[in-house]
C-alpha positions in Angstrom: 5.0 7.5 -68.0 4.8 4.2 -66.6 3.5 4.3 -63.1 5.7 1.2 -62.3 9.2 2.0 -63.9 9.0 5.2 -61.4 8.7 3.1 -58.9 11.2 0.5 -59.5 13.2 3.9 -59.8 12.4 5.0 -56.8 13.2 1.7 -55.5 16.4 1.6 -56.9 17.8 4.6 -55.6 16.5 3.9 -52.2 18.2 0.7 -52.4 21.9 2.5 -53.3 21.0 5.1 -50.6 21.0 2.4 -48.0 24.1 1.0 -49.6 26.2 3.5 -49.8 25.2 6.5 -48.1 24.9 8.6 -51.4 22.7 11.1 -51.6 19.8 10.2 -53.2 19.4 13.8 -55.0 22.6 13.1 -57.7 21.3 9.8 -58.4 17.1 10.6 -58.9 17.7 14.1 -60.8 19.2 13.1 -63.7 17.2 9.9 -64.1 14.0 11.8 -64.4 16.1 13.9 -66.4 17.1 11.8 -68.7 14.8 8.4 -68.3 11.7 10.1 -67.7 12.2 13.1 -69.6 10.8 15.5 -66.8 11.7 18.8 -67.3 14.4 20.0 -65.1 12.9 22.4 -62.8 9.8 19.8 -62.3 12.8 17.0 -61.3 14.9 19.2 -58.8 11.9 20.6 -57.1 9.7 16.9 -56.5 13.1 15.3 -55.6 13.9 18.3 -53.1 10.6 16.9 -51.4 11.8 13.6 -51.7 15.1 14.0 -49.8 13.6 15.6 -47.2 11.4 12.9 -46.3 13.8 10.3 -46.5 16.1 12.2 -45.0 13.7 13.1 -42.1 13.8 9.0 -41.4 17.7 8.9 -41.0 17.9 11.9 -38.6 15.3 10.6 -36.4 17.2 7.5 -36.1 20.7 9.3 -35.8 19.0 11.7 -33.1 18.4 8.3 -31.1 21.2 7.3 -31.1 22.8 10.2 -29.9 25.0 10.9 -33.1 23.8 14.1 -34.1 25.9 17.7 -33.4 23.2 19.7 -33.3 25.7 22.4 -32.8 27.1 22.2 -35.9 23.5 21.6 -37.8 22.9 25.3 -36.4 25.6 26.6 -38.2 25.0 25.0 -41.5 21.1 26.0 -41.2 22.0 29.5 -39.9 23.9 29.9 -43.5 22.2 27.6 -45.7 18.0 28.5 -45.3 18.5 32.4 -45.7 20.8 31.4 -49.0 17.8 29.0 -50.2 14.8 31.5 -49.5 17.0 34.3 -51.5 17.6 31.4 -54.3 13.6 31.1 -54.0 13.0 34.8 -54.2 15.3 34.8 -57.7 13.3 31.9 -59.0 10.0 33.2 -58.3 10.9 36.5 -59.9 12.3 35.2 -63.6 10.0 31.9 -63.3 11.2 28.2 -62.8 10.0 27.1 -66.4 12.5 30.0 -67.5 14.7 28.4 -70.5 17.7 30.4 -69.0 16.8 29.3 -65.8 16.2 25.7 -66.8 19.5 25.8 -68.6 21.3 27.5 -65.5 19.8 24.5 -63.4 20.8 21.7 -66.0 24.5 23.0 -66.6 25.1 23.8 -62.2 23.7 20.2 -61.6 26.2 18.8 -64.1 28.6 20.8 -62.3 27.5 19.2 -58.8 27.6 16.1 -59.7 31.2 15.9 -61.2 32.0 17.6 -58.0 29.9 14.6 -56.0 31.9 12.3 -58.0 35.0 13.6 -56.4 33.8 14.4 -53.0 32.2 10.2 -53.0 36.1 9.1 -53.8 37.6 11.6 -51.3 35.5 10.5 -48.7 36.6 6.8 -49.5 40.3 8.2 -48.7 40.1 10.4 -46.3 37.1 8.9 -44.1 39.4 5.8 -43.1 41.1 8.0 -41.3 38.7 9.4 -38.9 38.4 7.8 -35.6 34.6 6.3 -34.8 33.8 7.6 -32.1 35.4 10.3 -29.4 35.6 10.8 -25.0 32.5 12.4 -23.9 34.8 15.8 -22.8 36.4 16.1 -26.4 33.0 16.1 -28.3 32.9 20.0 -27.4 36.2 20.9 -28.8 35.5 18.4 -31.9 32.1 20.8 -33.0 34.2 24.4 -33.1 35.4 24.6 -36.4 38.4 26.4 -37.7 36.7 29.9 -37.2 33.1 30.3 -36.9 31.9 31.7 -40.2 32.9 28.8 -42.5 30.3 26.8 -41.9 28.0 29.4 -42.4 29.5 30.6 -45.3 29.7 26.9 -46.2 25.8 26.5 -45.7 25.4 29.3 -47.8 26.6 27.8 -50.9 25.3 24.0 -50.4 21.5 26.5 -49.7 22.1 28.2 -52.8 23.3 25.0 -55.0 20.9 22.5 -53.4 17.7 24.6 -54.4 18.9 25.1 -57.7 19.7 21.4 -58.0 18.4 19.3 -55.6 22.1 18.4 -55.3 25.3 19.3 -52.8 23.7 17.7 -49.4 25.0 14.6 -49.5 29.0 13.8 -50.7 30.3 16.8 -51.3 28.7 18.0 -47.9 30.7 15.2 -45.8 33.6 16.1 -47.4 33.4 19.6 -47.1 32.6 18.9 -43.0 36.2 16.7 -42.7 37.8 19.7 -43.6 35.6 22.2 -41.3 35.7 19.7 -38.3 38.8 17.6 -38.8 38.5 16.3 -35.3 34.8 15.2 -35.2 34.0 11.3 -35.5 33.1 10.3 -38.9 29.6 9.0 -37.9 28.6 12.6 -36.9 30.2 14.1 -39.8 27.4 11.8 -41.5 24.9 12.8 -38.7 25.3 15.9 -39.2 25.3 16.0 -42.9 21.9 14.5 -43.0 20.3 16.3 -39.9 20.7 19.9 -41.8 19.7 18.5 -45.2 16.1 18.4 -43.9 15.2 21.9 -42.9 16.7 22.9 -46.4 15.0 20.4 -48.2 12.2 21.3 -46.9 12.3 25.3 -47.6 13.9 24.7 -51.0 11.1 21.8 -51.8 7.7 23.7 -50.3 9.2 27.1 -52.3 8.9 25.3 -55.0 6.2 23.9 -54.5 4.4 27.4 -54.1 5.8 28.0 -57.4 4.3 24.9 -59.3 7.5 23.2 -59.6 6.8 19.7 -57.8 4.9 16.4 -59.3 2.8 15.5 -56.3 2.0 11.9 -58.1 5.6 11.4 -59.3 6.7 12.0 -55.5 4.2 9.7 -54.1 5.4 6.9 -56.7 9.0 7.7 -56.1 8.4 7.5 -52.4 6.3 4.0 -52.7 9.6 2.8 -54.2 12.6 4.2 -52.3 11.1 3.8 -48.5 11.0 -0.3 -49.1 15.2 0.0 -51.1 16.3 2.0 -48.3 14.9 -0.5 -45.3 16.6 -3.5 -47.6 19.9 -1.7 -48.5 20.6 -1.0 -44.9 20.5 -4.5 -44.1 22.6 -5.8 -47.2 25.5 -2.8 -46.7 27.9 -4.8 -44.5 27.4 -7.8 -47.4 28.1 -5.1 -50.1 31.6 -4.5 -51.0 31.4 -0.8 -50.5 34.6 0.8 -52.2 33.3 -1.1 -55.1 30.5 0.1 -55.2 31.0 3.8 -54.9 33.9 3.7 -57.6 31.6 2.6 -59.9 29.0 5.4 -58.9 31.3 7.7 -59.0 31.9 7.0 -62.5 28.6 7.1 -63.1 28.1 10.6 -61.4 30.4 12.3 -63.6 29.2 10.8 -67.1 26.2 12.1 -65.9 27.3 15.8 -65.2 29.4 15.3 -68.4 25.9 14.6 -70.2 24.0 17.4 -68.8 26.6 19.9 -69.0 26.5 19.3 -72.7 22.9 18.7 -72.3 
């Protein structure tokens, strides 16, 4: 495959990233799905590496700045890296190259991403809403969620889905967290969002790595590409009409799941 349309992809995606905020796993999947034609468990597992490094960038920034809950990140890990290490243990046991297993992938990421497309217009609703930013002495009160199993329950399924997928960190994750912590500022809910996605990224990615399902050349190319997109689409997001923007790719999202459900 050409060396440089991956990383124009790669650049691509980085670039909406910064944008919007997406996730970059429901937008780089099915284009090396579909594009690139790389088989689905290679895809999921090299862009499972990809997120986290990318990700790995935004929490250290978020961290600085003091946005992060790392309350709630505990929660969501507590549920979510035991549910991707059992989802590891099942796919090391059948085999990732598995055509049941490779069709089980294709037809849950189709699911995920029609629910992403949802969750990205939700968020577009429901995320005006949220105040910016709280008093010091409310923060506490702000990170207790309705009752303190859902988020680990909650991290169970986004563990389970994102290491079949490489999708479910990202939209439907925020969206999700408004529910569980309908007081907490919407920057943290974002914070938050992307702080746990590493540590599961990175379990769900190095599993399946040990089990030969990640393109160490394809990840190198895609991160060439995406590191540059996501520097430059920060800077051009308050230029970029952003409701816009994630209509569109939410349209996009769910012809996409359409296609690979029927895929």
């Amino acid at each position: 495959m050409p060396e440089f349309a991956i990383i124009f992809a790669g650049f691509a995606v980085g670039l909406i990233v910064g944008l919007t905020g997406v996730g970059g796993g429901s937008l780089m999947t099915p284009i090396l799905i579909f594009f690139f034609g790389i088989k689905p468990y290679l895809a999921v597992g090299t862009d499972l590496l990809f997120a986290a490094v990318t990700k790995a960038g935004g929490t250290l920034s978020l961290a600085r700045q003091r946005l992060v809950p790392w309350r709630v990140v505990g929660q969501l890990c507590a549920g979510s890296i035991p549910a991707a290490l059992l989802t590891l243990t099942v796919l090391h046991r059948v085999g990732p190259a598995n055509p049941q297993v490779q069709s089980v992938m294709t037809h849950t990421l189709g699911i995920a991403l029609l629910l992403t497309a949802a969750a990205m217009l939700y968020k577009a609703t429901r995320g005006k809403q949220l105040p910016r930013s709280l008093p010091e002495g409310q923060l506490q009160d702000a990170t207790r969620a309705r009752h303190w199993s859902l988020p680990v329950l909650f991290g169970a399924v986004i563990g389970t889905l994102v290491t079949l997928t490489s999708v479910g960190a990202g939209a439907i994750g925020v969206s999700v967290l408004l529910l569980l912590f309908p007081l907490l500022p919407l920057p943290r809910i974002v914070a938050a969002d992307i702080a746990y996605a590493v540590p599961l990224t990175l379990v769900a990615g190095l599993g399946h790595a040990s089990l030969g399902s990640v393109d160490w050349n394809l990840l190198v190319q895609l991160l060439a590409g995406s590191l540059p997109g996501i520097w430059l689409g920060t800077r051009l997001m308050r230029h970029t009409p952003e409701r816009l923007v994630r209509s569109l790719l939410s349209l996009l999202l769910a012809y996409a799941g359409t296609k690979l459900i029927a895929f």
